[in-house]
C-alpha positions as CSV (number, residue, x, y, z in Angstrom):
1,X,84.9,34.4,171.0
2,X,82.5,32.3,168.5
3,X,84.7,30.0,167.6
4,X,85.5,28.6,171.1
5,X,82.1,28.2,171.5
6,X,81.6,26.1,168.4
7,X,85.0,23.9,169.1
8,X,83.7,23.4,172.8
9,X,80.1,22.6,171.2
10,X,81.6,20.3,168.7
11,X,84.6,18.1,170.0
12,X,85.6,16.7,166.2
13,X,86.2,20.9,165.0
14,X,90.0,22.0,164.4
15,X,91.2,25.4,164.2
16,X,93.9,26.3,162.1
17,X,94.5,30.1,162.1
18,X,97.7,31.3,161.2
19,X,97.9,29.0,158.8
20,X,99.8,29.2,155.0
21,X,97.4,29.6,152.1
22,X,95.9,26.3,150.6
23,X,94.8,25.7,146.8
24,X,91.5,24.4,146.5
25,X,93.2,21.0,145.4
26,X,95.0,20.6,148.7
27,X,91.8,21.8,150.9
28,X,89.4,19.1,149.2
29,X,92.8,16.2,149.6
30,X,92.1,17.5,153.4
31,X,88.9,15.5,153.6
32,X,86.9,17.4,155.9
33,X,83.6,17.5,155.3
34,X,83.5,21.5,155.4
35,X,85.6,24.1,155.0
36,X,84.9,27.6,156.8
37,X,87.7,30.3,155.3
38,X,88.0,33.6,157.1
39,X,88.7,36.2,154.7
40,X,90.0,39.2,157.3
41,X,87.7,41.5,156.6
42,X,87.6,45.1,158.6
43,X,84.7,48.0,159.2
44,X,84.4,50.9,157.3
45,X,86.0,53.9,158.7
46,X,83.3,56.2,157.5
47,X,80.6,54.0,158.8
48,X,79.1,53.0,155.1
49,X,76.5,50.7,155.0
50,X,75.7,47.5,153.3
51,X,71.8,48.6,152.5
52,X,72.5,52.1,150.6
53,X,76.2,52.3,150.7
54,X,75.9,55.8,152.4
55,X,78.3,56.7,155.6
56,X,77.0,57.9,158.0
57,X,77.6,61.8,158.8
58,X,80.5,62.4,161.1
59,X,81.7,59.0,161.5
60,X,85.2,58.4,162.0
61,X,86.6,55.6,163.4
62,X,90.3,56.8,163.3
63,X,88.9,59.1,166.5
64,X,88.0,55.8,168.3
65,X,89.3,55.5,172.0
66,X,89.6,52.3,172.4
């Protein structure tokens, strides 16, 4: 996982996942000196791609075993 990497690499990093949503007011009152927001973002199920926003033909990760 990345970020255990980066907190293990950088001793003075906190995670907070889980956490409730923030306003941009209470984030900057945090005082840290960057932010990093995950947004949950998922794959395409067809396979489309971020270069001609085609699929890609028979692509269908509903049939994925694992």
């Amino acid at each position: 996982m990345q970020i255990t990497k980066l907190v293990k690499k950088n001793k003075q990093s906190q995670v907070a996942l889980g956490q409730k949503p923030m306003s941009v007011d209470a984030a900057l009152a945090y005082g840290a000196e960057r932010i990093v927001i995950a947004t949950g973002s998922s794959w395409n199920t067809d396979g489309t791609n971020c270069l001609t926003h085609d699929p890609i033909p028979g692509a269908d990760a509903s049939q994925s075993t694992s």
